[in-house]
DOLUM-286380 format. One line per 4 residues: their letters; for each residue x, y, z of C-alpha. Coordinates in steps of 0.2 Angstrom, whole numbers, plus 5000, padded with zeros to 4 digits. Layout:
<nodes>
A	X Y Z; ...
</nodes>
This chain:
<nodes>
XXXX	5234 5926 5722; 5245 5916 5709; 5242 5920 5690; 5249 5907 5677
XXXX	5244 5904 5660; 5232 5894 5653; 5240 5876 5653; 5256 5875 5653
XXXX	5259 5871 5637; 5252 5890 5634; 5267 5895 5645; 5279 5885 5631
XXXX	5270 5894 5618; 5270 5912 5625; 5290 5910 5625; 5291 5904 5611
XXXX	5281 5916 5602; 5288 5929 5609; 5305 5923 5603; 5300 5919 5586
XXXX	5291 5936 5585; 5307 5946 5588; 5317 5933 5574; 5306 5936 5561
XXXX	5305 5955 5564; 5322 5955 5565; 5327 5945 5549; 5312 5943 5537
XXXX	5297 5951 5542; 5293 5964 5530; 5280 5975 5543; 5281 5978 5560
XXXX	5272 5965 5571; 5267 5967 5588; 5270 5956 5602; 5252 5947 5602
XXXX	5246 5945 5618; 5242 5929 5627; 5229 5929 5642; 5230 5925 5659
XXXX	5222 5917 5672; 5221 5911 5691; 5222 5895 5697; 5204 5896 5704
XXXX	5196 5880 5696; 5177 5876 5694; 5171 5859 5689; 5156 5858 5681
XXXX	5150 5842 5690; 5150 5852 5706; 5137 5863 5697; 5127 5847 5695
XXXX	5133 5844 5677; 5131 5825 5671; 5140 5815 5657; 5129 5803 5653
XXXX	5125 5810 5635; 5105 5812 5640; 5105 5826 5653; 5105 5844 5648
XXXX	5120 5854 5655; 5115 5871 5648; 5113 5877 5668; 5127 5869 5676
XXXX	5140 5874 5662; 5131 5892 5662; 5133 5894 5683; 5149 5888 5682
XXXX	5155 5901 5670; 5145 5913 5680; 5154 5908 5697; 5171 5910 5688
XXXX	5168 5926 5679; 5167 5933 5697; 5185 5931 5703; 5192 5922 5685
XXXX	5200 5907 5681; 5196 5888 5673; 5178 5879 5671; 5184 5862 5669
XXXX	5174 5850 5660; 5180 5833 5664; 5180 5814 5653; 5163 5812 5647
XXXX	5149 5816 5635; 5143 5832 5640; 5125 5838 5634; 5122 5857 5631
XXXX	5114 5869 5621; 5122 5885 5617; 5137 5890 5631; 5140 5909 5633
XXXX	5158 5915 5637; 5162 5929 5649; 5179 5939 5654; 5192 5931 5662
XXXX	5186 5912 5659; 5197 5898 5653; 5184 5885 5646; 5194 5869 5649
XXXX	5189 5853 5641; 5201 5838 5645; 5205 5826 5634; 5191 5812 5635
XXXX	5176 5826 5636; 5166 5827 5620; 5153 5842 5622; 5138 5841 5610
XXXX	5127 5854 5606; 5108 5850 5605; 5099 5845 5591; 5084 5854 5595
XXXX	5082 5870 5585; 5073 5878 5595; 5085 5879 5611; 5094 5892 5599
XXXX	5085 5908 5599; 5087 5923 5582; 5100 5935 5587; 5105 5949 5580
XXXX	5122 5948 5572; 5133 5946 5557; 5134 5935 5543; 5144 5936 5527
XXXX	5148 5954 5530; 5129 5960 5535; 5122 5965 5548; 5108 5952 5550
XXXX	5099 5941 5561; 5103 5923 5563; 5102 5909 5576; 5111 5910 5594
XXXX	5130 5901 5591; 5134 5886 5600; 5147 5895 5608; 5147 5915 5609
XXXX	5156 5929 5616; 5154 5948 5616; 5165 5963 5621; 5175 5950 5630
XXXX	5191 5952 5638; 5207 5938 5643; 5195 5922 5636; 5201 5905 5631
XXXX	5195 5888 5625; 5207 5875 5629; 5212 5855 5633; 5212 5842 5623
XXXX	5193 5840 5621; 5182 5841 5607; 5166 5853 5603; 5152 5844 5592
XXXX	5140 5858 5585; 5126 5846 5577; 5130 5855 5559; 5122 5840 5553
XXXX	5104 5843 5559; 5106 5861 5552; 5115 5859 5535; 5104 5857 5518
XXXX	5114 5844 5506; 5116 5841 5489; 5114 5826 5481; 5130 5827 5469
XXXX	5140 5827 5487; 5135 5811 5493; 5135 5794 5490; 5119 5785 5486
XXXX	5119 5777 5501; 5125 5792 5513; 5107 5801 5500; 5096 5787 5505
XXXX	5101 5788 5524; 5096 5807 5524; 5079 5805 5515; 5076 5793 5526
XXXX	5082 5800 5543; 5065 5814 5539; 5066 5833 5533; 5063 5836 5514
XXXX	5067 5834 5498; 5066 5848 5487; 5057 5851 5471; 5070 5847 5459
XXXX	5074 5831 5469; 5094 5838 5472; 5093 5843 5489; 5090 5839 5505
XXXX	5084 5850 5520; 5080 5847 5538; 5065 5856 5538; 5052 5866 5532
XXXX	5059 5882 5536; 5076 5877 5530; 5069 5872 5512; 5058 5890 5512
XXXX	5074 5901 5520; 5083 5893 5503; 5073 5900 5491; 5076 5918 5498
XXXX	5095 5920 5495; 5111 5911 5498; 5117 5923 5516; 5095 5922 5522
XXXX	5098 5941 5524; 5079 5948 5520; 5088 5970 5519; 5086 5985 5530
XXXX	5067 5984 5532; 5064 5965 5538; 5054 5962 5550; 5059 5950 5566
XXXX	5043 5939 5560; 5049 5939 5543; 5066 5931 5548; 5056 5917 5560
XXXX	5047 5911 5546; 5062 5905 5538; 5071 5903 5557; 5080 5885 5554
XXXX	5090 5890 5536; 5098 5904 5547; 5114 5892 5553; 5125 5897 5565
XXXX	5144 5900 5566; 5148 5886 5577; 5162 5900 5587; 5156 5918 5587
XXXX	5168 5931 5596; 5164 5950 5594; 5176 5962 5598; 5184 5955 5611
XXXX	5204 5955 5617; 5216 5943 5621; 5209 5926 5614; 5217 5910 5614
XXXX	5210 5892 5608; 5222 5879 5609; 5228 5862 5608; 5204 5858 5606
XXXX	5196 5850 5589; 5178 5860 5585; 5169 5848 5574; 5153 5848 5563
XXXX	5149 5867 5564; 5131 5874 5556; 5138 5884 5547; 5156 5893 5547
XXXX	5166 5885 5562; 5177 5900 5570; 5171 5916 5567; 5183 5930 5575
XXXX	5174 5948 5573; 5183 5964 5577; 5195 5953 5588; 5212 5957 5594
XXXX	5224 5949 5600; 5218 5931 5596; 5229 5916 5596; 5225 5899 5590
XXXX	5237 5884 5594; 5236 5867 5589; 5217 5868 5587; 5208 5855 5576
XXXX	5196 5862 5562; 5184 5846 5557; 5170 5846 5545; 5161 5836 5531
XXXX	5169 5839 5516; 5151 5839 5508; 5146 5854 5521; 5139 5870 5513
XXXX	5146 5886 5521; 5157 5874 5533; 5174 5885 5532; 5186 5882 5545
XXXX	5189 5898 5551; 5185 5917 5546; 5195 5932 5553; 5184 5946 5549
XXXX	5191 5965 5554; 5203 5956 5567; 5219 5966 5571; 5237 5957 5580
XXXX	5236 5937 5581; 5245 5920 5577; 5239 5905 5569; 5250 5891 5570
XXXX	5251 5873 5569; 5232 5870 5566; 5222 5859 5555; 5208 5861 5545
XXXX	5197 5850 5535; 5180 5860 5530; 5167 5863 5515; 5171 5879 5512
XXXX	5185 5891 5514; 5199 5884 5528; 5208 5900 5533; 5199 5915 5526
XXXX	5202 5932 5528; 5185 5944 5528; 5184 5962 5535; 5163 5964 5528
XXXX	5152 5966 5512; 5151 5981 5500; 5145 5996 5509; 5143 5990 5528
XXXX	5160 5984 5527; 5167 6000 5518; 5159 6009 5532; 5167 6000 5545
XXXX	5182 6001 5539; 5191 5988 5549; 5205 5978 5540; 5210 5962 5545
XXXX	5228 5964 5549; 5244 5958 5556; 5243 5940 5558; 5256 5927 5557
XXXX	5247 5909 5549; 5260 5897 5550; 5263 5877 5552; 5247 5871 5546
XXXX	5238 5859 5535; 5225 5861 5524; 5214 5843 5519; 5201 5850 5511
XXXX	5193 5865 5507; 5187 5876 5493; 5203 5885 5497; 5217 5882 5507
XXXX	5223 5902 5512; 5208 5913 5506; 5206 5931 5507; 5188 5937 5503
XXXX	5177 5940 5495; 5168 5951 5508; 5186 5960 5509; 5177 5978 5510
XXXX	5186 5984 5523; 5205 5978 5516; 5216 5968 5523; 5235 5971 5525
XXXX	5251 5964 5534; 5246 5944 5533; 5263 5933 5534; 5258 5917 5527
XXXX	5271 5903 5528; 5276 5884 5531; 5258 5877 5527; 5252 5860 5516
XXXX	5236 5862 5508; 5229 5843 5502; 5217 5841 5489; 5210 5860 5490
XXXX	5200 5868 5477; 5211 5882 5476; 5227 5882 5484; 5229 5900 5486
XXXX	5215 5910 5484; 5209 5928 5484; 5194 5934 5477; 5183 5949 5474
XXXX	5172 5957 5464; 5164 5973 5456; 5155 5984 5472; 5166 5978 5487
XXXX	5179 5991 5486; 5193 5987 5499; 5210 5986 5497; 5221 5971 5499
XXXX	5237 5974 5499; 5257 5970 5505; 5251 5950 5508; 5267 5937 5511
XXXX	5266 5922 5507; 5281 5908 5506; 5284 5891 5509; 5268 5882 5504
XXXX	5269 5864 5498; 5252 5858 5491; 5245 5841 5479; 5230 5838 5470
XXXX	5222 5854 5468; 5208 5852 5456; 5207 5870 5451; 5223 5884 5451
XXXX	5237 5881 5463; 5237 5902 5466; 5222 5910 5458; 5218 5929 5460
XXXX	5200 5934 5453; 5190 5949 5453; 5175 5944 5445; 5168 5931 5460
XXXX	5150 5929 5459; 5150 5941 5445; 5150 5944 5428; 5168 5935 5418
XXXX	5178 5939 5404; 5180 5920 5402; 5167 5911 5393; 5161 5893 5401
XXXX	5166 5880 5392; 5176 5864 5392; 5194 5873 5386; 5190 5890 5396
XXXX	5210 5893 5396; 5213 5892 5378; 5196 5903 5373; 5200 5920 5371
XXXX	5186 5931 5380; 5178 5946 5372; 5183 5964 5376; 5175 5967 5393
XXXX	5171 5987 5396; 5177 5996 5409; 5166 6006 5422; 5170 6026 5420
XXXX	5171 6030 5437; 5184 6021 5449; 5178 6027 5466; 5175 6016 5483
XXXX	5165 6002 5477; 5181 5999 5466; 5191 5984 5476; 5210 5982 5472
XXXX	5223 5969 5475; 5242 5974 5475; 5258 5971 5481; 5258 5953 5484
XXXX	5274 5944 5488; 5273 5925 5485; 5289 5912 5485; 5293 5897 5490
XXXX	5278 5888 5482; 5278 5869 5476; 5263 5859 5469; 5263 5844 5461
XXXX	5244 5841 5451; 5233 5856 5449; 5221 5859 5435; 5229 5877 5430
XXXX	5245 5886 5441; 5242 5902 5443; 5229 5913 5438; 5225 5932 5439
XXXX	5212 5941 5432; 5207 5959 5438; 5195 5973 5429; 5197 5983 5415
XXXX	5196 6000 5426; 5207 5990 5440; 5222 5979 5434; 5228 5967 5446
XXXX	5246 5978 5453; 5263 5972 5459; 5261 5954 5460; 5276 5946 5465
XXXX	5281 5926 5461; 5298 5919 5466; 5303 5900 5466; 5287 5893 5460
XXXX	5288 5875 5455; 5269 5868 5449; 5265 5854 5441; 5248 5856 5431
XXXX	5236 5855 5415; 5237 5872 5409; 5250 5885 5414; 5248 5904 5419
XXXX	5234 5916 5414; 5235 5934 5414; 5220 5945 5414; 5222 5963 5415
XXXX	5237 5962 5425; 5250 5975 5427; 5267 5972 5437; 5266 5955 5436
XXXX	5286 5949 5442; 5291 5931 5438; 5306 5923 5446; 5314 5906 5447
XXXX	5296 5901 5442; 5294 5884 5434; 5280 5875 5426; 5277 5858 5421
XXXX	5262 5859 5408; 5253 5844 5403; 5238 5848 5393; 5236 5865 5387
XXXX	5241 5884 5386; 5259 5889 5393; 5254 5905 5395; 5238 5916 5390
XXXX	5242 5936 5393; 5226 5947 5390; 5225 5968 5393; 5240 5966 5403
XXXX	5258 5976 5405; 5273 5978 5414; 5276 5958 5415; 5293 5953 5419
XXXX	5294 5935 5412; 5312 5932 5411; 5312 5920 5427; 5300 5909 5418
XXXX	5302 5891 5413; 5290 5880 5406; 5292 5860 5401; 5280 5849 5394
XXXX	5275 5850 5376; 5262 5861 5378; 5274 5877 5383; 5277 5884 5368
XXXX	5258 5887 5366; 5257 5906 5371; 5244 5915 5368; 5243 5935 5367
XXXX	5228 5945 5365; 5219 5962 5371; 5225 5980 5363; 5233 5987 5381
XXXX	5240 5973 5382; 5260 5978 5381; 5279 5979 5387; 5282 5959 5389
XXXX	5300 5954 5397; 5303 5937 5391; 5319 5927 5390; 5329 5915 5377
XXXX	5314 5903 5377; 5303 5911 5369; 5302 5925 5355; 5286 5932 5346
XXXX	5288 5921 5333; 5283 5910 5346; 5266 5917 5354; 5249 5918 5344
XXXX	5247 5937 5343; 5229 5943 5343; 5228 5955 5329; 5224 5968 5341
XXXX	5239 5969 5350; 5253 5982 5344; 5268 5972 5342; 5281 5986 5342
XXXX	5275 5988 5361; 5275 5970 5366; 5292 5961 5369; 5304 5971 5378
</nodes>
């Protein structure tokens, strides 16, 4: 029996891969990337309307869609889901299926809770139970979404919502529509369960010895990811819009081989938890020429929590993100901060990122251990970022060196203590390579701060051009390399080094009228390259830096 690839379009794409592949390896890739692995299928087509499907928006296809997968899973091949709107509750994916919407069929997921059972799975790197996806997949093998369709997963009877993010008349429509208001008047649930499931924690997990019943009772806060794939092989989704998830959107876990083209990433902006898409412990895969507009992170790169994810010691790895736009996000490229199980060999490059919190961002904190390293990032092009254009931060969601207040740049925090013992639980960021990176409006450029027992290590940034209110900050840093680095400064600090050595500065140029503020603090603080623009009669020296050891 023929064998061809998912569309023809696919076939397009494998070549072109392919060829691009062996370029980059050749010329520029810095690691060795394998060959990522696009599936195949036979021709063998099975329409859902044969299996009694219906597009009339009313009637449940839950069966019909599920038979059809069923009937093809047998001999492989494409469940085609015609123009139309198409009515299901969760879809569950098996080996050797291309799930084919067309352009014209707009599948929507139920709005009824309860038509998605508690499973046991993973959320934000814990093992866990939360609600069936709307589409899932495990231990699969040669699986594709694909076709110009669109998946609609009903986030919006799920999500809580905050006041602060909506209008007053998008609020009034929410109150109105039913659910609750809770206590402080802030926030909006669906339900019952969704207000109670809040006041537990952010993730709902409830630890080791909760009880099935214990997880019911809080049942509709426990959001699904819209796409949950578990270690399966030889993925693709392309050229298909997934829209309005629950909670994250596309969740890979222990995947490899996964390959997105052309996919659409669409959520409200004001949607708690609504990242576009979360590669957790995933190994060989290509990202290219996607977009994604979410609440939350829009590429993120996870490989699990603190000790669960130590223990499974799977690092995402080798992945190629390239050609695509960002419009809205709390990040644009993310890694963490459940990064326990490291991450390595990620090549970044050709991407916009549009009104993103952060622009590039990568985050941890005190307990995750994990180690991130040999990271590429160039050619990134990004505008209104209301926080830093390239921000690393070791303190997320824990305690900061950095006082809040209005002019947290300029205050110099107090001396933070180390912990004695660097072991496991210790996480680490090293050798990045950045270049290539222009930004016109962020609030801050770039941004490092690791921890006093961890400095931040072999931070590399070439051609930088960002135009912003306060320069670079530099917390416990040590390696930091600076080329062909230019800053515009508009409002504050041109430079704030704390506890940090080893910083070549010479390919550092600042404008703005602001620049000359430098500010230096932090007894281990030493060993500063700086050129012609600036000399220490230039920088406001903290009296506990050593001057003899500073300016090199």
């Amino acid at each position: 029996m023929k064998i061809v690839k998912a569309t023809l379009l696919g076939v397009v794409i494998f070549i072109t891969v392919i060829k691009s592949q062996a370029q980059w390896t050749q010329s520029a890739l810095p690691f060795n990337m394998p060959t990522v692995n696009i599936p195949v299928f036979k021709t063998d087509t099975f329409n859902i309307v044969n299996f009694g499907a219906k597009n009339d928006g009313i009637t449940s296809n839950t069966k019909a869609i599920a038979n059809a997968i069923e009937a093809c899973s047998k001999t492989g091949g494409t469940v085609l889901i015609p123009p139309g709107l198409w009515l299901t509750s969760p879809i569950v994916l098996k080996s050797n299926v291309n799930l084919h919407a067309v352009r014209g069929a707009l599948v929507l997921f139920s709005r009824n809770l309860d038509d998605y059972p508690l499973l046991e799975t993973t959320y934000e790197g814990l093992a866990t139970l939360r609600c069936q996806s709307p589409i899932s997949g495990i231990d699969l093998e040669n699986v594709a979404i694909t076709g110009g369709g669109v998946f609609n997963g009903s986030g919006d009877a799920w999500r809580p919502v905050k006041k602060s993010k909506l209008t007053q008349s998008q609020w009034i429509s929410f109150v109105k529509s039913g659910g609750i208001v809770g206590k402080d008047g802030l926030t909006w649930y669906p339900s019952e369960k969704s207000m109670k499931g809040s006041e537990v924690n952010a993730s709902g997990y409830l630890g080791p010895n909760a009880k099935p019943e214990d997880y019911a009772a809080i049942k509709d806060f426990l959001r699904p990811v819209m796409v949950s794939l578990i270690r399966c092989k030889n993925v693709l989704l392309e050229d298909v819009t997934f829209q309005n998830s629950p909670s994250w959107c596309l969740h890979p876990l222990m995947c490899e081989h996964l390959t997105l083209q052309h996919v659409n990433v669409v959520n409200p902006w004001y949607a708690q938890n609504g990242d576009g898409i979360d590669l957790e412990s995933c190994r060989i895969g290509k990202i290219d020429n996607c977009t994604f507009d979410a609440g939350d992170d829009a590429i993120c790169i996870k490989s699990g929590r603190d000790q669960e994810g130590r223990k499974r010691n799977m690092p995402t790895e080798l992945f190629l993100i390239t050609n695509c736009v960002v419009y809205h996000g709390h990040g644009g490229f993310v890694i963490g901060s459940e990064m326990s199980g490291g991450a390595r060999n990620l090549f970044v490059s050709n991407c916009i990122f549009i009104g993103t919190d952060v622009g590039l961002r990568f985050k941890t904190t005190r307990g995750r251990g994990g180690i991130v390293e040999k990271i590429y990032v160039s050619d990134i092009s990004m505008i209104n970022i209301p926080t830093d254009a390239i921000g690393f931060d070791m303190y997320y969601g824990g305690a900061s060196p950095v006082p809040e207040s209005d002019d947290k740049i300029i205050d110099v925090p107090k001396e933070i203590e180390a912990i004695p013992a660097v072991n496991d639980a210790t996480p680490q960021f090293r050798d990045f390579y950045i270049k290539n990176i222009t930004c016109n409006g962020a609030d801050r450029a770039i941004f490092l701060r690791g921890l006093p027992e961890m400095s931040i290590k072999n931070i590399n940034l070439e051609n930088i051009s960002i135009k912003s209110n306060y320069g670079l900050t530099c917390i416990e840093g040590e390696g930091i390399n600076l080329k062909k680095v230019n800053l515009e400064v508009t409002k504050g600090n041109g430079v704030v080094v704390i506890n940090s050595r080893n910083l070549d500065m010479k390919g550092l140029k600042c404008a703005g009228n602001k620049c000359k503020l430098f500010k230096v603090s932090g007894k281990k603080t030493e060993n500063i390259k700086l050129n012609n623009n600036w000399t220490t009669s230039d920088m406001d020296i903290s009296s506990d830096v050593n001057p003899q050891n500073l300016v090199k």
